[in-house]
N, C-alpha and C positions, 0 to 999 in steps of 0.2 A: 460654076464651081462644083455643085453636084452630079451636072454630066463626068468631070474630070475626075474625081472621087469613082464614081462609079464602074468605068474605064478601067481604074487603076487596080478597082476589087476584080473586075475580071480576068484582068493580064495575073493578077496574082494566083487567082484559081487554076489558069491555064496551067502556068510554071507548075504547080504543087500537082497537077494531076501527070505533066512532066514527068517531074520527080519520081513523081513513085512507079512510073512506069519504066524509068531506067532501076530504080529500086529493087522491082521484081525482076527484071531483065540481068540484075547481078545478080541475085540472089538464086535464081532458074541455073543459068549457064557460069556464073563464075561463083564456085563454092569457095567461102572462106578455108584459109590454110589452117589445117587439124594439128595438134601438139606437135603427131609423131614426123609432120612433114619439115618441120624445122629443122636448118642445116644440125644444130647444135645436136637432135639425135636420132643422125644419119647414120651408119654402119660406117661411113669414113672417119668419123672423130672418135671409133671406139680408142685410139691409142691415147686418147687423153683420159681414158677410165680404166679401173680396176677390179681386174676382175676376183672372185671370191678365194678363199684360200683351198689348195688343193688338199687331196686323200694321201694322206699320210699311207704307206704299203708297209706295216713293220716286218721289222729282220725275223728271219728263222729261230727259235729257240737253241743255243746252243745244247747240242747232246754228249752226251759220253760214248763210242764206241764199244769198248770196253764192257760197258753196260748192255748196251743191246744183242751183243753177241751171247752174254750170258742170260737174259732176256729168250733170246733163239733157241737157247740149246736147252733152257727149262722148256717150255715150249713146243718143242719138236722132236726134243731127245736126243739130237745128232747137232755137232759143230757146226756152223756155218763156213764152207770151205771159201778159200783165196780164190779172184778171178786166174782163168788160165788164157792167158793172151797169147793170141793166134794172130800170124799177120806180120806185117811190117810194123804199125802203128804201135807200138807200143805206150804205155801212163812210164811219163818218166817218173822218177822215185821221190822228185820235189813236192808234186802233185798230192794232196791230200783235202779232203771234205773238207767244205767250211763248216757244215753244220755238225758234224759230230767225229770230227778228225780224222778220222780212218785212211788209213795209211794207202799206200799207190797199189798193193795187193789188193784191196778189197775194190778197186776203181775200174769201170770201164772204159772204152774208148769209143763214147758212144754215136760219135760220125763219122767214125776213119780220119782221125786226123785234122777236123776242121775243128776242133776245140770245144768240142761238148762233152761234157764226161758224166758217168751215173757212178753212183755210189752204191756199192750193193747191202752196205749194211742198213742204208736210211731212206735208201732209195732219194735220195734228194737229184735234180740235175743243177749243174753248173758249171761254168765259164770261166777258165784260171784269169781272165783279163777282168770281168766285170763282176762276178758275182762274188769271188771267194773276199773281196774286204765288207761282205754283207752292210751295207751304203742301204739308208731309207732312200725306196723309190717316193718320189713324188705323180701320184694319180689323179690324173681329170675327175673333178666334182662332176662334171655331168654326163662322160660316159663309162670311167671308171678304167682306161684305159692310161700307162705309164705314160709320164710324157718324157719328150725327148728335150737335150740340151741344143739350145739353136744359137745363141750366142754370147760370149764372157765381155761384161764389160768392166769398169775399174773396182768397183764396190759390189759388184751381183753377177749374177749367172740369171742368162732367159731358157726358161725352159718351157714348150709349146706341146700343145696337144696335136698332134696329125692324123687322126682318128679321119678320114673323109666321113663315117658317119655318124660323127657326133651330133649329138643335138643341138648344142651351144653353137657350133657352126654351120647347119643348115638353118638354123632360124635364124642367126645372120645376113647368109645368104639368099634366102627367102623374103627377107627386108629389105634388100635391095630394089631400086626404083629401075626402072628400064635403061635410063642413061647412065646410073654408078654401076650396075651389071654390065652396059658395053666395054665402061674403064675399067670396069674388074677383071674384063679380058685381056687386056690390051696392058694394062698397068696392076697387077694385085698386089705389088708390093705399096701402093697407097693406101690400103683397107687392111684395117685388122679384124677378121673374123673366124680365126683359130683361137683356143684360151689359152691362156700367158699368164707364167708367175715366176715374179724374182725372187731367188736366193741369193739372200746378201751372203758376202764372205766376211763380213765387217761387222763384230759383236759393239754396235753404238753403245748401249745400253750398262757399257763397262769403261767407255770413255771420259779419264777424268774431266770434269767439267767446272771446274775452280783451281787449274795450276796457274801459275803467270809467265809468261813467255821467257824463253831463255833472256831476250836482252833487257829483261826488268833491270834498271838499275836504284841504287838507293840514294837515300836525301844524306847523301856528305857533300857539303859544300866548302867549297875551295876559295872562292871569289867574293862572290855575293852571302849576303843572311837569307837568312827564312823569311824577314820581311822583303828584300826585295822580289823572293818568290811571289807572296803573296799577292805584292802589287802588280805584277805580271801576270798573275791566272785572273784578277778581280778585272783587268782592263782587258783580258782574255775570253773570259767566259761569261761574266757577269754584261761587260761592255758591247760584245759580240765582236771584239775587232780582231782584223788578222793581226800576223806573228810580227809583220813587219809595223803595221801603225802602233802596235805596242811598243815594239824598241823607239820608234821617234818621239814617243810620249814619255819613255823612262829618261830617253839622253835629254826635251827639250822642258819637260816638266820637274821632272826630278834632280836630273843632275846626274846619270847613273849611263852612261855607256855599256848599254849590253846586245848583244846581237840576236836576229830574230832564232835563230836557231838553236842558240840558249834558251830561250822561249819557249822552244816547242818540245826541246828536251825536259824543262818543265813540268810541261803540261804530259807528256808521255809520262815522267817518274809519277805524276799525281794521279792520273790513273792507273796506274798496276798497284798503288797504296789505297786508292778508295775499292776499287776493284771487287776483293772478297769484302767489304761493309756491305758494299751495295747489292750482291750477290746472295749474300745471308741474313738480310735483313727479311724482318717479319712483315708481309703486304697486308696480310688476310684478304687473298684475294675472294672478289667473289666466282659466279659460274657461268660469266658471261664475258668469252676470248674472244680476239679478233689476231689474225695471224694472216701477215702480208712480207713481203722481200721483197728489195729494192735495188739498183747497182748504182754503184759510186768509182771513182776513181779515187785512188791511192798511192802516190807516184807515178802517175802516167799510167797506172796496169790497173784494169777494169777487177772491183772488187764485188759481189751481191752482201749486204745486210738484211736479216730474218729479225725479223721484230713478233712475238708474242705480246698479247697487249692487255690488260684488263681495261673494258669498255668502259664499266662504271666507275672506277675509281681513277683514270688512267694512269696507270701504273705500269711500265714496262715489267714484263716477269720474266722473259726467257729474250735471250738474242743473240747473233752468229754473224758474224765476219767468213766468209770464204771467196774461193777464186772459181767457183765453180755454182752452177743451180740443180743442183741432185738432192736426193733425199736424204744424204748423211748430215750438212748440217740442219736440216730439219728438222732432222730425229733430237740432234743435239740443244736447240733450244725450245721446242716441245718439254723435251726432260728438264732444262734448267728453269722453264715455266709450270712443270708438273712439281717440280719440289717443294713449290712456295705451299701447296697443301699439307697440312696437316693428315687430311685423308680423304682420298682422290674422289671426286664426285661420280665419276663414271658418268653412265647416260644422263644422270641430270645436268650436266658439263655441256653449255651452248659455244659452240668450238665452228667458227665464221673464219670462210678462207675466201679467193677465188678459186677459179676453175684450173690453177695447177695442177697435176695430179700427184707432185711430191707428198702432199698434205694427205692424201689418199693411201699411199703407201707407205709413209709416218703411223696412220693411224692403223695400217695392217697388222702393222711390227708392235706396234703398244696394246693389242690385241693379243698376240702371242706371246705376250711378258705380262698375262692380266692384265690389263689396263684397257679395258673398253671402254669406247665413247664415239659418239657421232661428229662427223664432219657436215656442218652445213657450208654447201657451195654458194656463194651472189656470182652468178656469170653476166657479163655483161654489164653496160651504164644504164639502161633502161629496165622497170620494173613490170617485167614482160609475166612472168609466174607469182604463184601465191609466194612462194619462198623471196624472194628477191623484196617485195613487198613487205615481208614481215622483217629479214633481217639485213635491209639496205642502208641504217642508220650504224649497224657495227660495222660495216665494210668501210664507211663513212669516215669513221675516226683512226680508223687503221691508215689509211690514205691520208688524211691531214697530218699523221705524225709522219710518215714517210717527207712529205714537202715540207715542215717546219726543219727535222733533222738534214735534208738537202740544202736547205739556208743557210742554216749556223755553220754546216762542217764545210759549204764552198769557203768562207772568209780565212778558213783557217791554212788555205795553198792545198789543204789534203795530203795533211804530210803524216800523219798517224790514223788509225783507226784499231 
């Protein structure tokens, strides 16, 4: 028995000195993978981030003409004479300064015709196509250079830096790994590493956000009471049953012949009358959101719902119906869940999303209208970062209300929302 013991201390020692010899043997030639080698922040998922807000270029001061010529002529002592236009090319007589008016006399032609002009009293140049509705340029934060417009989509305009030597896009580039540099050759439209910023055309922030839909209609009843309403939302809502096992419970319990579809026009009038309660009521919420969208059908046609949520208390405070996953109804119940304050936390506001980038770009916009605050991202199911770790319990309950409201509104056929 103690031979076999003894044996068995040896075969263990071996294995363990094994071990560790494949140990250092990983450790030597196979290095663990570093933050920055992580697919999630590769230079190819920059298009799911946001990048900073660009340099405002402001307009020219408008001047007075008028002014500066009398300006000259104290000055100088002599008039400042009209151009005398030599040549073909003539300043047609429409033509006049943006910056300080001055009329097609005082204007040069100052490319022969390719559309640049100087001004002699302001000395300004300009372009009757681009410059004279003096329009804020948008400038690259990091090289300072205009950017240009690259393409109009429904709600925004992209507008791109092309700079080849900015800095923001050789340190992009620079970051590339040996293999996303070959596909950057071959495919660059998969990588985004020029800077990019959307101008919305869409003022959300002016969007009423408590009308009721045109087809709200009212509680006059024709048929039925208000109790049989009642007893149709209570075996509705309360029971969780669809529109149709309600009707056979009114005709086989009650006595009452009603169709499921009276039922659900019901339940549609009762929501556009609880609607503003539930909208204006007082949460007091606290500073800790959790904000997730979900998609549903709705007659057959694929719908997304945004749910804003208070974590602590769970309290729905902001939410959106649309046919679309963009950032306008984002904007839209961010705002209907920023109301519920009294007076807005800003940074101290724990505001939990995934790794959309709508929520990124919600929060640009509520930045430019005061309203600062931080987006914490949970990317992924697993608690792979300190962040994910600290805030994987709001992401948590964000998700549970998502599949509780999938529950309740399949019974319902998904005939309203």
């Amino acid at each position: 028995m103690v031979s076999i013991i003894t044996l068995l201390l040896a075969h263990i020692q071996v294995l363990n000195n094994q071990i560790k010899y494949l140990l250092f043997f990983i450790a030597k030639n196979i290095p663990l993978k570093s933050k920055q080698h992580y697919d999630c922040y590769s230079p190819k998922y920059n298009k799911l981030k946001v990048d900073n807000l660009p340099i405002l270029n402001t307009p020219i001061k408008k001047k007075n003409f008028k002014i500066l010529l009398n300006e000259y002529f104290i000055s100088n002592g002599k008039v400042l004479k009209p151009v005398i236009h030599r040549g073909k090319n003539t300043v047609p007589t429409s033509i006049s300064c943006p910056c300080c008016d001055a009329p097609s006399d005082y204007i040069y032609d100052n490319t022969g015709g390719r559309g640049q002009f100087l001004c002699k009293v302001c000395n300004t140049h300009f372009n009757k196509n681009n410059y004279a509705s003096l329009h804020f340029d948008f400038c690259c934060p990091h090289c300072g250079k205009p950017l240009s417009t690259k393409k109009e989509r429904k709600h925004f305009i992209i507008h791109r830096c092309r700079n080849p030597k900015c800095s923001f896009y050789l340190n992009n580039l620079n970051s590339l790994s040996k293999e996303d540099l070959k596909e950057f050759e071959s495919n660059p439209e998969r990588f985004k590493l020029h800077y990019i910023y959307r101008e919305f055309k869409i003022d959300f922030f002016k969007v009423d956000l408590h009308s009721l839909p045109h087809n709200a209609s009212s509680l006059a009843f024709r048929k039925f009471s208000p109790h049989i309403m009642g007893l149709c939302l209570t075996y509705l809502v309360n029971c969780g049953m669809s529109t149709r096992a309600v009707s056979r419970v009114m005709r086989e319990v009650h006595g009452v012949k009603i169709s499921h579809t009276q039922i659900a026009s019901y339940a549609t009038t009762a929501s556009y009358c609880i609607k503003p309660f539930v909208d204006s009521f007082d949460y007091k919420p606290t500073n800790y959101l959790a904000a997730d969208e979900t998609y549903t059908k709705v007659k057959g046609s694929k719908r997304y719902v945004w749910f804003i949520m208070d974590a602590i208390k769970k309290s729905i405070l902001g939410y959106r119906s649309s046919d679309s996953r963009d950032v306008g109804p984002c904007i839209l119940a961010m705002r209907m869940a920023f109301d519920k304050f009294k007076s807005f936390p800003g940074k101290a506001l724990k505001f939990v999303a995934d790794g959309f980038p709508a929520y990124l770009l919600a929060r640009q916009q509520f930045a430019l209208n005061k309203m600062d605050f931080d987006v914490t991202q949970v990317i992924g199911l697993t608690n792979e970062d300190e962040v994910s770790k600290e805030y994987r319990w709001l992401k948590q309950i964000i998700e549970r209300l998502n599949r509780t409201f999938k529950f309740s509104y399949k019974i319902t056929n998904r005939l309203w929302l």
